[in-house]
Kinemage of the C-alpha trace (Angstrom):
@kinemage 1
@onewidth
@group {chain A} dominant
@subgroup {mainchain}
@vectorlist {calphas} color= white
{ca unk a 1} P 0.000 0.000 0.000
{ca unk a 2} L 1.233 3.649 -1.083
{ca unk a 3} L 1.646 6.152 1.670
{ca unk a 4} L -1.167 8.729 1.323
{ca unk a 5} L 0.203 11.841 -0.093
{ca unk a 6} L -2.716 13.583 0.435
{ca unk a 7} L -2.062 16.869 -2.013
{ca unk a 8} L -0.943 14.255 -4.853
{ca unk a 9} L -4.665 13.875 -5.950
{ca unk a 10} L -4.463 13.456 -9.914
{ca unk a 11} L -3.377 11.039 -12.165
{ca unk a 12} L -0.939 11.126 -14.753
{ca unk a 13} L -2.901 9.756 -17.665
{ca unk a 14} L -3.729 11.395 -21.025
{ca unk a 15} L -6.020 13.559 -20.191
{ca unk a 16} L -4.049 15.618 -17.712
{ca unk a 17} L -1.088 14.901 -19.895
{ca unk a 18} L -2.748 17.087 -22.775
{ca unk a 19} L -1.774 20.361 -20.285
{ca unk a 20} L 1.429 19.445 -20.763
{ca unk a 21} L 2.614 19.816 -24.395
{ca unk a 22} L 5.621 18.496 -26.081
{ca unk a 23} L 5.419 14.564 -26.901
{ca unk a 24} L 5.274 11.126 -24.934
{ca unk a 25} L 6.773 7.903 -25.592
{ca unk a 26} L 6.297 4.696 -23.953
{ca unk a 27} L 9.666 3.000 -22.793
{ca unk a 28} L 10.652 -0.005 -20.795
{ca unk a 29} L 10.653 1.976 -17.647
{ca unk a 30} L 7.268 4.340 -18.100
{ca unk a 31} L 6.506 7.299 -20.345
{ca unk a 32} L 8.705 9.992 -21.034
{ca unk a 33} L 7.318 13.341 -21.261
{ca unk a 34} L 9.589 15.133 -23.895
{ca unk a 35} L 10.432 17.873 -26.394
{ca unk a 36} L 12.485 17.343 -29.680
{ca unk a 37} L 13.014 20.554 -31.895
{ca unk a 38} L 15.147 22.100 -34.106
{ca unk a 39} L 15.904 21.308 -37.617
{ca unk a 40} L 16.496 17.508 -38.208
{ca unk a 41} L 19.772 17.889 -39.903
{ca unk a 42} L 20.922 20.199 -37.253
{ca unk a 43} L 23.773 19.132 -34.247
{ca unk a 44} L 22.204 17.454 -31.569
{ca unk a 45} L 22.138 18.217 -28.106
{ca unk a 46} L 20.462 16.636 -25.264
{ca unk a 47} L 19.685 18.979 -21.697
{ca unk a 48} L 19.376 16.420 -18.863
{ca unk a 49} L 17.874 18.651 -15.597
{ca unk a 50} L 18.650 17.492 -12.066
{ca unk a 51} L 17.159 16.655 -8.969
{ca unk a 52} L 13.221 17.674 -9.061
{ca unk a 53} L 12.578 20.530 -11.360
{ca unk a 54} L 11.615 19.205 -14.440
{ca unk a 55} L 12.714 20.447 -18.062
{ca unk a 56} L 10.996 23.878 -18.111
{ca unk a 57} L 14.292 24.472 -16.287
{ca unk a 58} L 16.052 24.473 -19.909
{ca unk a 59} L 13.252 27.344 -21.519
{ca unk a 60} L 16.003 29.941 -22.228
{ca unk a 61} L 18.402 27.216 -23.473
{ca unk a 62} L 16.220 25.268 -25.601
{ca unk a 63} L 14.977 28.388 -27.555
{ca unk a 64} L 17.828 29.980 -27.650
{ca unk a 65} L 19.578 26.465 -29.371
{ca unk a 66} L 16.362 25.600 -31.564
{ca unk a 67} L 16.830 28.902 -33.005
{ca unk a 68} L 20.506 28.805 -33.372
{ca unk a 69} L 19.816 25.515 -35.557
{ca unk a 70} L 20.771 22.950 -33.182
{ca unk a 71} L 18.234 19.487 -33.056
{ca unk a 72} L 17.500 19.820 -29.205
{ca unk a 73} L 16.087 17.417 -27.138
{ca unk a 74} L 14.941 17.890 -23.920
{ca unk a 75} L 12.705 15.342 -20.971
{ca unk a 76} L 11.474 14.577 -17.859
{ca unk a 77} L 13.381 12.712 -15.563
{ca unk a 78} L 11.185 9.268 -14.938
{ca unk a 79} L 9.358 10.552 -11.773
{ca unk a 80} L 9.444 14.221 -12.279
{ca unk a 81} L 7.369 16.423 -14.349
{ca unk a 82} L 4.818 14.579 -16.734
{ca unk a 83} L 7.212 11.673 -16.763
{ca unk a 84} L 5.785 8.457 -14.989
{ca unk a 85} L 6.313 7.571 -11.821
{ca unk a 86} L 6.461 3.968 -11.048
{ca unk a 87} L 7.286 2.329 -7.556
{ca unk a 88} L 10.572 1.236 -8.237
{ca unk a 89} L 14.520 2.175 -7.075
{ca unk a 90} L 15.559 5.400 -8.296
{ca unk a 91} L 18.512 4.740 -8.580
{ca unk a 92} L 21.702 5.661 -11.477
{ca unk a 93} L 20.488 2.873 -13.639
{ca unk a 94} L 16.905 3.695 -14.013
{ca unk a 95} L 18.048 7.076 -15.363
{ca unk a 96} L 21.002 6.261 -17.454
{ca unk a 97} L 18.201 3.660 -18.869
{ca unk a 98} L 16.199 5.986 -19.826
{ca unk a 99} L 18.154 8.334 -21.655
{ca unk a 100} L 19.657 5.747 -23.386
{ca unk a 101} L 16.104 3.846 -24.611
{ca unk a 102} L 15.266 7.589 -25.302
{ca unk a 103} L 18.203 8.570 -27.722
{ca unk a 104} L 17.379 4.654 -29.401
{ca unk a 105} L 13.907 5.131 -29.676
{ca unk a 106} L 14.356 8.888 -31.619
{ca unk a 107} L 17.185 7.321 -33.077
{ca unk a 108} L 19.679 10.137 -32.145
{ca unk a 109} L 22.988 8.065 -32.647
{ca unk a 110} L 25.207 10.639 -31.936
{ca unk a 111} L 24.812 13.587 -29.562
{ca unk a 112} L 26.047 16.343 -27.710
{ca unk a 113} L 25.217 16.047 -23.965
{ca unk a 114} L 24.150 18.954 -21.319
{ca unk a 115} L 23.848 17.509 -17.498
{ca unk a 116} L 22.369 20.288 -15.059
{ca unk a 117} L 22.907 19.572 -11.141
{ca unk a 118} L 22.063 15.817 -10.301
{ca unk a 119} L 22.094 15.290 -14.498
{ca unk a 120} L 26.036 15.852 -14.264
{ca unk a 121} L 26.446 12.441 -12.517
{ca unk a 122} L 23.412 10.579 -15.087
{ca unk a 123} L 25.293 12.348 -18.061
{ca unk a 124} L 28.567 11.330 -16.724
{ca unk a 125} L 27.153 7.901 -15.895
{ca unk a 126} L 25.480 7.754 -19.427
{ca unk a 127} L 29.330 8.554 -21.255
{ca unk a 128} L 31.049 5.861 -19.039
{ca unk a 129} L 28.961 2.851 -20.286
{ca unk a 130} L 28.402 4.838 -23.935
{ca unk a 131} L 31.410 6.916 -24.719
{ca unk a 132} L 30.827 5.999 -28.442
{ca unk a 133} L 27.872 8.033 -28.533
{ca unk a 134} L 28.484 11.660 -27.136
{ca unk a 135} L 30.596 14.056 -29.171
{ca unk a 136} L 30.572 16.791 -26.470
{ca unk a 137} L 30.419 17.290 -23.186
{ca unk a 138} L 28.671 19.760 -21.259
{ca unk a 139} L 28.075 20.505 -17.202
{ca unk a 140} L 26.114 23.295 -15.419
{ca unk a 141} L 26.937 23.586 -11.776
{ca unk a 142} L 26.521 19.640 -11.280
{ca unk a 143} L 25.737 17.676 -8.441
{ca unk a 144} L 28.269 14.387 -7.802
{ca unk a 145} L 31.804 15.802 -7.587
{ca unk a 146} L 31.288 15.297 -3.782
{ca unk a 147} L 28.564 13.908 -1.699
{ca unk a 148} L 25.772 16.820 -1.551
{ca unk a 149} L 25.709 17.901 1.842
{ca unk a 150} L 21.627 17.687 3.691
{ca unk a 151} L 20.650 19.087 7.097
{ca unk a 152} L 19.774 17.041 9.534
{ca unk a 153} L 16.218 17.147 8.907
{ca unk a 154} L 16.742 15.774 5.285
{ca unk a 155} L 19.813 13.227 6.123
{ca unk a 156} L 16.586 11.570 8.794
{ca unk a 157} L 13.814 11.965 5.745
{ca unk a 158} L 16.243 8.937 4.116
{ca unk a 159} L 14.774 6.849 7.074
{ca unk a 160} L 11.715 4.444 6.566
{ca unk a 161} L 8.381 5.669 8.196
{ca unk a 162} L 9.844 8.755 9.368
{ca unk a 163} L 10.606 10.203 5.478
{ca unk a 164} L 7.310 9.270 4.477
{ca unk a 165} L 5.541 11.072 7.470
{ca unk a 166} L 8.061 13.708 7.478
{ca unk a 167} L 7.216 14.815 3.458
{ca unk a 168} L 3.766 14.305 3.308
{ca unk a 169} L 3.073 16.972 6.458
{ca unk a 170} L 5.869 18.967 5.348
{ca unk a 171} L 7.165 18.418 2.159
{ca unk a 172} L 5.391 20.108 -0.172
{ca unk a 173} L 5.482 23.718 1.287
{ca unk a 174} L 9.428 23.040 2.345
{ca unk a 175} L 10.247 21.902 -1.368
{ca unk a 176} L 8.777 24.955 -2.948
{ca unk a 177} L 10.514 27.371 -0.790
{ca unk a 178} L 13.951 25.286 -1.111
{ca unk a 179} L 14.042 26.004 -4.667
{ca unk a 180} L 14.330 29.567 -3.947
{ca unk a 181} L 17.749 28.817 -2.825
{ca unk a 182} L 18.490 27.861 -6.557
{ca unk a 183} L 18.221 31.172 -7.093
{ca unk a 184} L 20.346 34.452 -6.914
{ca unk a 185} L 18.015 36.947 -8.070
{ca unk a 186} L 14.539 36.936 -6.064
{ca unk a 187} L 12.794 38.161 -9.077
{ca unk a 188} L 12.926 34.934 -10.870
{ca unk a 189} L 11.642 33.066 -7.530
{ca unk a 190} L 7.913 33.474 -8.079
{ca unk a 191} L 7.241 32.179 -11.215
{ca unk a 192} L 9.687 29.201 -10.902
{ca unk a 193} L 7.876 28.266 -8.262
{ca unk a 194} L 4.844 28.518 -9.658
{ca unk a 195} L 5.894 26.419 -12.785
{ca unk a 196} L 7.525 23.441 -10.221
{ca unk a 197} L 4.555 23.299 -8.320
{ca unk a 198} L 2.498 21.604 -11.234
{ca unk a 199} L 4.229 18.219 -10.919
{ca unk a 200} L 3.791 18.147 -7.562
{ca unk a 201} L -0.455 17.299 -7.608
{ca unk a 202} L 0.688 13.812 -9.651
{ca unk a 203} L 0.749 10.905 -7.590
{ca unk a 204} L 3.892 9.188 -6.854
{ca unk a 205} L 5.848 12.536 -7.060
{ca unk a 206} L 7.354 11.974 -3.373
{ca unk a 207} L 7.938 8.404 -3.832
{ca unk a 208} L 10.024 9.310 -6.663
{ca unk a 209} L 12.233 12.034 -4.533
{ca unk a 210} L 12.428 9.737 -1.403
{ca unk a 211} L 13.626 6.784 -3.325
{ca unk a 212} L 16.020 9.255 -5.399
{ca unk a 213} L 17.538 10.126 -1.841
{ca unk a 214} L 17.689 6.756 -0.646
{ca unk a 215} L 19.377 5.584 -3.501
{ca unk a 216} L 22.722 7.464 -3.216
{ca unk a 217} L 21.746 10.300 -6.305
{ca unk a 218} L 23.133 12.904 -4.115
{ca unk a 219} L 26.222 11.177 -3.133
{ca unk a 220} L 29.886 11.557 -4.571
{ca unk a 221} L 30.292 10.511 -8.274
{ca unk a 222} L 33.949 10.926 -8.111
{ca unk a 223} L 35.307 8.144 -10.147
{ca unk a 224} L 32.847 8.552 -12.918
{ca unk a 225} L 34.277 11.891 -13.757
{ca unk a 226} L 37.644 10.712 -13.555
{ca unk a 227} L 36.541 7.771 -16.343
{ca unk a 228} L 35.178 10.345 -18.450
{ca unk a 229} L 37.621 13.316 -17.986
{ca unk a 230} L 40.492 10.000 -19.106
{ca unk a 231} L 38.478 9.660 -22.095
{ca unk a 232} L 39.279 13.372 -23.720
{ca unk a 233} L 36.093 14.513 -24.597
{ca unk a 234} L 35.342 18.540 -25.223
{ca unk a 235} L 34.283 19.185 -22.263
{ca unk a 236} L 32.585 22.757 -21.206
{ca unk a 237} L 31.932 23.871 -17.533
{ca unk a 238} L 29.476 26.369 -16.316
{ca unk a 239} L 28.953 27.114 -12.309
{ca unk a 240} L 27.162 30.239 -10.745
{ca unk a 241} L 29.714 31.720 -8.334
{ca unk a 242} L 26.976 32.091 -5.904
{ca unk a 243} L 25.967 28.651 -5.647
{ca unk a 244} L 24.750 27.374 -2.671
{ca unk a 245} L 23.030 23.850 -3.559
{ca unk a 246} L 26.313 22.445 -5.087
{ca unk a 247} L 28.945 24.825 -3.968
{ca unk a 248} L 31.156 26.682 -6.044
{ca unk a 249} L 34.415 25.408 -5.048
{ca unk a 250} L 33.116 21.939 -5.699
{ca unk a 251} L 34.298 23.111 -9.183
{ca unk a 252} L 37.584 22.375 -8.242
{ca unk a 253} L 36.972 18.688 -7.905
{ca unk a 254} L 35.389 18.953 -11.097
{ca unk a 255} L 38.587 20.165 -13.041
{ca unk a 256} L 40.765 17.758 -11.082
{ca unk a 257} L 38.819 14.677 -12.515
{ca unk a 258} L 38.092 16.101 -15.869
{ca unk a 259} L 41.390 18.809 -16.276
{ca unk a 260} L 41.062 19.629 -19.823
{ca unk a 261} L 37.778 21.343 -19.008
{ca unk a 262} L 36.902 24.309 -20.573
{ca unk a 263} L 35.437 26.461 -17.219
{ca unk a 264} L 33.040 29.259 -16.993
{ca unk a 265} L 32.457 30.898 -13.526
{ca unk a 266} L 29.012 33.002 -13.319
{ca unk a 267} L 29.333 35.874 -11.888
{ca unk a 268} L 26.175 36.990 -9.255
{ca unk a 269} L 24.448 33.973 -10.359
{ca unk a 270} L 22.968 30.646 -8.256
{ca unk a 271} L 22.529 27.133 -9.410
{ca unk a 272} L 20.896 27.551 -12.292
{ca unk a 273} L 23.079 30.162 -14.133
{ca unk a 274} L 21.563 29.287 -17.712
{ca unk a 275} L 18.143 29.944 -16.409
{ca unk a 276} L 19.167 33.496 -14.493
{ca unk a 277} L 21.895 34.662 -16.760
{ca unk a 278} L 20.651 33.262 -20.214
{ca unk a 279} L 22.475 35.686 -22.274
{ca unk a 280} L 25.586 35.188 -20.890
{ca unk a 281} L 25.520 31.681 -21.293
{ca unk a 282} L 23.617 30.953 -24.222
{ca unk a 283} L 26.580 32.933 -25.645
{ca unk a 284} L 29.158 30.387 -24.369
{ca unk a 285} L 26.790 27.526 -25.288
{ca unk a 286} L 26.838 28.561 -28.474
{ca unk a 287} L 30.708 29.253 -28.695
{ca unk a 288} L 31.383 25.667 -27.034
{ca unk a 289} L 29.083 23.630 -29.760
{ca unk a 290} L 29.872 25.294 -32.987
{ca unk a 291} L 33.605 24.968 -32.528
């Protein structure tokens, strides 16, 4: 029996999925909510978000691509956005999985790859078992270079019983305001919120972030970017100076695994530096892939 989430009262099935636009696909794991544009004989690229907020994250960076000429893809993470949800580990696998059935089923052989936050460890993941696939290599302030450091509170939400009770009186409220902290300029804050607060009346949207925690997501990926950085791959990094989800001098760790790493700091910017500083960094984006 599901713990009762009591504000997750809706179903994701295709009626509430036609608020969504974009596209679904079935795959072995659950339907992926998605968004493929650009013209079809243009470079891929693939934007891979992070921990929760699902891909209306990328806005600025999939217009600004689409219209540059790139073929862009961008998804929901299984268990975020309109992306299913099913009761299983969410775990590395289950999301490497799922971009990779993804890229087959579109058949996108060959692509560039964009991790945000907790997609720098999938992307890195993704490379490591598929190098032969990604041309380049790109990271915005991600999560995995060390293990991401919780408060107490949220290191004791990992435990049975209590995480369940714990997030279904408190969650949703403290998740909303937490993603404030992604933020550097407070005039953004509103209507992100307002957009990540849609996902959050599916059912099995908590399941999906527990099980994420419990599953070691947010723990160090250290030795996968040391695989990847050994494999040579352009590789561009991006991190807000003001970050305070994954810390800025976690860069450092970055650049030791992965050294030939072209690096962009963001000045007066958070965690999400493509989303609050879009035309500074669609201009590096752009720089980076057309090279």
């Amino acid at each position: 029996m599901s713990f009762p989430y009591f504000d997750e009262n809706r179903d994701l099935d295709e009626s509430t999925r036609k608020e969504a636009g974009g596209s679904f696909i079935k795959l072995k794991d659950g339907t992926t909510h998605y968004e493929l544009s650009g013209p079809e004989n243009g470079k891929p690229i693939v934007l891979v978000h992070g921990f929760s907020v699902p891909y209306f994250i990328f806005d600025p960076t999939f217009d600004f691509l689409t219209k540059a000429g790139f073929r862009v893809l961008r998804y929901d993470l299984i268990g975020r956005g309109y992306s299913d949800r099913p009761k299983t580990a969410y775990k590395i696998d289950l999301f490497v999985r799922q971009l990779r059935d993804l890229l087959e089923a579109l058949n996108l052989p060959q692509v560039n790859l964009l991790g945000l936050s907790m997609g720098g460890p999938i992307t890195a993941s993704f490379i490591d078992q598929n190098p032969q696939v990604v041309d380049k290599f790109i990271l915005i302030d991600p999560a995995g270079a060390k293990r991401v450091t919780l408060s107490l509170l949220l290191e004791a939400v990992k435990l049975p019983i209590f995480g369940e009770l714990a997030l279904g009186l408190f969650g949703s409220g403290s998740m909303v305001k937490g993603i404030a902290s992604d933020m550097f300029d407070p005039e953004l804050v509103e209507h992100f919120q307002a957009q990540y607060k849609i996902q959050m009346q599916y059912k099995g949207f908590k399941y999906a972030i527990l099980s994420t925690m419990r599953n070691r997501m947010l723990e160090s990926f250290a030795e996968t970017y040391a695989r990847v950085g050994k494999l040579k791959k352009p590789t561009l990094l991006i991190w807000g100076k003001n970050d305070t989800t994954v810390p800025f001098k976690n860069s450092a760790e970055i650049l030791k695994a992965i050294p030939h790493a072209e690096f962009h700091p963001i000045e007066n910017c958070g965690h999400i530096p493509h989303y609050e500083k879009p035309e500074i960094v669609n201009k590096v984006l752009l720089e980076f892939l057309s090279k």
